[in-house]
N, C-alpha and C positions, 0 to 999 in steps of 0.2 A: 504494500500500500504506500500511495504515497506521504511525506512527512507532514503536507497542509492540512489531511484529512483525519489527522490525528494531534491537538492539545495536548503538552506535556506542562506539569508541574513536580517539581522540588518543594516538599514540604520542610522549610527549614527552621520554623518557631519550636516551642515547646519549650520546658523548663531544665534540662537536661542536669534532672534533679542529681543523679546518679555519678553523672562524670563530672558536675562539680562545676563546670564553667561551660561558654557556649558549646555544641558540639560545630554546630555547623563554620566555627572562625579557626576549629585544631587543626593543625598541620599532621598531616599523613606522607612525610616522605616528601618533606618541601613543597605540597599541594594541600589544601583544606580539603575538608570535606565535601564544604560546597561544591566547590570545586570539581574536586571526584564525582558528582552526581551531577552537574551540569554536564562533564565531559561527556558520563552515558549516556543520557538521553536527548543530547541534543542532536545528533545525528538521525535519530528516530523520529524527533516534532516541531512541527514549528505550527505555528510559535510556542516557546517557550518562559515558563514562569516560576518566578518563587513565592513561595506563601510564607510569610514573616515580616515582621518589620521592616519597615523601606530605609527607615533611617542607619539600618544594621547591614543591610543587603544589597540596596540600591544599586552598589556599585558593580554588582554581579550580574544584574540584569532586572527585566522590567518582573514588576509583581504585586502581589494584591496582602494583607493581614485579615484576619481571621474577620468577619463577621461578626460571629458569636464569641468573644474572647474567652478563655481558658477552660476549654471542652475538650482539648488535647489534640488527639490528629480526624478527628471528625470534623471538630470545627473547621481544620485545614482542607479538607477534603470537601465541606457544604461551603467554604469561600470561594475556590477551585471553579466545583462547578457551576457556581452562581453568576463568575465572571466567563465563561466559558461562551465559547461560538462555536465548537463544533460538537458532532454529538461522544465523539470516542475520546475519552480523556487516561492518559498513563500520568499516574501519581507515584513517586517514590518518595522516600523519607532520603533527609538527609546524612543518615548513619549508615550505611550501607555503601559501603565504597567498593566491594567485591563486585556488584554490579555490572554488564557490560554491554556495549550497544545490542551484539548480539544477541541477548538475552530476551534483553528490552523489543526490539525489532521481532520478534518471534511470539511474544505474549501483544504484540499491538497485529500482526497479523492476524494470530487465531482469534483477536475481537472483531478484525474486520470481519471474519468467515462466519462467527458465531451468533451474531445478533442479538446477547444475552446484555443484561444488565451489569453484571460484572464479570471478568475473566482475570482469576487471580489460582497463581499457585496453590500445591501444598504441600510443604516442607516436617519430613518427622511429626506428619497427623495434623498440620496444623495450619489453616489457613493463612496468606501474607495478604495483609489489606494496605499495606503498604510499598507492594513493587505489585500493582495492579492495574488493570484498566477498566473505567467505569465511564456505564454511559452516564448523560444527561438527566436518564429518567431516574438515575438514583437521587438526583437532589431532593424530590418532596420528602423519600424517605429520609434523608438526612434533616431535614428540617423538621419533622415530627419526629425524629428521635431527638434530638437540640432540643425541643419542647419538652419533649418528656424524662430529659434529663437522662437518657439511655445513650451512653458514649462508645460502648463496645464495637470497634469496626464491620466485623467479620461478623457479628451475632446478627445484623441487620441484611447481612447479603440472604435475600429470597434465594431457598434451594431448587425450585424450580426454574429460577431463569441466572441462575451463576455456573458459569461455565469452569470446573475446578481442572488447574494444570498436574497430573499427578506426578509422581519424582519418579516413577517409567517414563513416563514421555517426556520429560526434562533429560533424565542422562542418556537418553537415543540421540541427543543432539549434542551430547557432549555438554549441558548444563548439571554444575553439582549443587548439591545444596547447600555447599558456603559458599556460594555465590550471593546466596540470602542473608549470611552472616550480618547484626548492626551491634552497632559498636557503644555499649552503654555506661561501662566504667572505664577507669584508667586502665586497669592491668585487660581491656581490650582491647586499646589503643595499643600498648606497647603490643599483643601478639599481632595486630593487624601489619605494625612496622615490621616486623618480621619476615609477614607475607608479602608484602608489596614493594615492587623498585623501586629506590631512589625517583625520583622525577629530573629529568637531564633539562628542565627548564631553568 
């Protein structure tokens, strides 16, 4: 598919109660995070957006803050789609730098083909509502769950019309599931240095 027919957002707010300081401003091997999650997915959408403070972000590119403020990554997810023009939108979180366009570029595929409301992995039993692609018509439901104070991502994907990627069909393509790996504490960050290059920038 092509990249205009598909909206990508980087969710980069949240309190990143755990790691102690922003996540989205750490340096991972001489690149941020943002960074790393701009890189993936920009080859996959255009246009391209951050969800967090503009005052924090700006400089990384164009982007919206939360609507509903401190609802966690729902909120980021009903801001997303609420500014949104087309109908297939791929949301990732900003802690996730394993990531690769690849990846990205293969779960915005199977949403073109799919027609489903959401088309989102699942990793060791578990849904990712956060490296996913959601239509349009998931905003009411995000806005009636905002109302009713129900924040839980994946508890709101309809099982009738979510299209779930299983980790068979992910390692047929050579996708592993630390690809999904996010990065919540410090002693993540330093294994993630471990995993990843230098940056030669």
């Amino acid at each position: 598919m092509a990249a205009h027919q598909i909206t990508g957002f980087v969710l980069a707010g949240g309190k990143s109660s755990r790691m102690g300081e922003d996540k989205a401003a750490l340096s991972l091997n001489g690149t941020t995070l943002l960074e790393h999650a701009l890189a993936a997915i920009r080859p996959v959408c255009e246009p391209l957006f951050i969800i967090g403070a503009r005052d924090r972000y700006g400089e990384f590119g164009p982007g919206y803050e939360d609507i509903v403020p401190g609802c966690g990554p729902l909120g980021g997810v009903h801001a997303a789609l609420t500014h949104s023009e087309t109908e297939l939108n791929l949301i990732i979180a900003v802690d996730t730098p394993f990531l690769t366009p690849e990846l990205l570029r293969y779960l915005a595929e199977r949403a073109a083909d799919a027609s489903c409301m959401i088309v989102a992995p699942r990793i060791a039993g578990y849904v990712q509502p956060l490296c996913a692609v959601y239509s349009r018509s998931f905003l009411p439901v995000a806005a009636a769950a905002l109302e009713a104070g129900k924040y839980k991502l994946a508890a709101l994907f309809p099982e009738e019309n979510t299209l779930v990627i299983t980790e068979p069909e992910l390692e047929k393509f050579a996708f592993t599931p630390d690809m999904f790996e996010n990065l919540n504490t410090p002693e993540d960050m330093e294994r993630a240095r471990g995993a990843l290059p230098e940056s030669k920038s």
